[in-house]
C-alpha positions as CSV (number, residue, x, y, z in Angstrom):
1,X,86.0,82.3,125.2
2,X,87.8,84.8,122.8
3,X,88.3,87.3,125.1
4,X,90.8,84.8,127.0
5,X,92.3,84.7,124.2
6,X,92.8,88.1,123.5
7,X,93.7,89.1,126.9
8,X,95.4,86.0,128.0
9,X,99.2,86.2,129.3
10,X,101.5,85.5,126.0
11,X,103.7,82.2,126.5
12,X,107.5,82.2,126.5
13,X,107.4,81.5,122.2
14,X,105.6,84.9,121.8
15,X,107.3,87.2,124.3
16,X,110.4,88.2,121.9
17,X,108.0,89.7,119.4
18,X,105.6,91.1,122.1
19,X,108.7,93.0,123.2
20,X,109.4,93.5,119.3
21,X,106.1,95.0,118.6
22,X,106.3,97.2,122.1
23,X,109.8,98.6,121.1
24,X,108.7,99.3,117.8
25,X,105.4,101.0,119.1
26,X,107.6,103.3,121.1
27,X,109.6,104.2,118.3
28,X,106.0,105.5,116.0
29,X,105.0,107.5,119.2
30,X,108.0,109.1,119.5
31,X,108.3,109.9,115.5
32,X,104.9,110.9,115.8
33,X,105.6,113.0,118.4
34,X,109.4,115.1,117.1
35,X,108.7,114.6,113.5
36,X,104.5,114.8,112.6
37,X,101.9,111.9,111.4
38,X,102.8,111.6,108.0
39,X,106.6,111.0,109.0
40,X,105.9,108.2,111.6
41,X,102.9,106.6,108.9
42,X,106.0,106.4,106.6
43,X,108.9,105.3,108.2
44,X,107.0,102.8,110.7
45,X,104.8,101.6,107.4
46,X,107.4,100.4,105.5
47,X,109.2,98.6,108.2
48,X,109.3,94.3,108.6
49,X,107.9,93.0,112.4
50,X,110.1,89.7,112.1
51,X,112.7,88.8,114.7
C-alpha cells in the first residue's frame, strides 16, 4: 500500500538526508520565527538539500 510507503521507517541509505532535511527544517522555523516569512521563503528557497 502507499501509505507504507509513506509512513514506513527510512533505511540506513536515507537517514543522513532525513537528518539533512530535519536540520534544515529547524533552521526555516526558527528564521521564520526571529526574522518574518518572507526572510525564511528566501534564504531557505535558495538553498541545495544535497549531502
Amino acid at each position: 500500500m502507499q501509505s507504507d510507503f509513506v509512513l514506513g521507517k527510512w533505511n540506513s541509505e536515507e537517514e543522513p538526508m532525513v537528518k539533512l532535511k530535519i536540520s534544515k527544517a529547524v533552521e526555516a522555523i526558527e528564521i521564520f520565527v526571529t526574522q518574518g516569512l518572507t526572510t525564511a521563503m528566501n534564504q531557505i528557497n535558495n538553498q541545495e538539500f544535497s549531502l
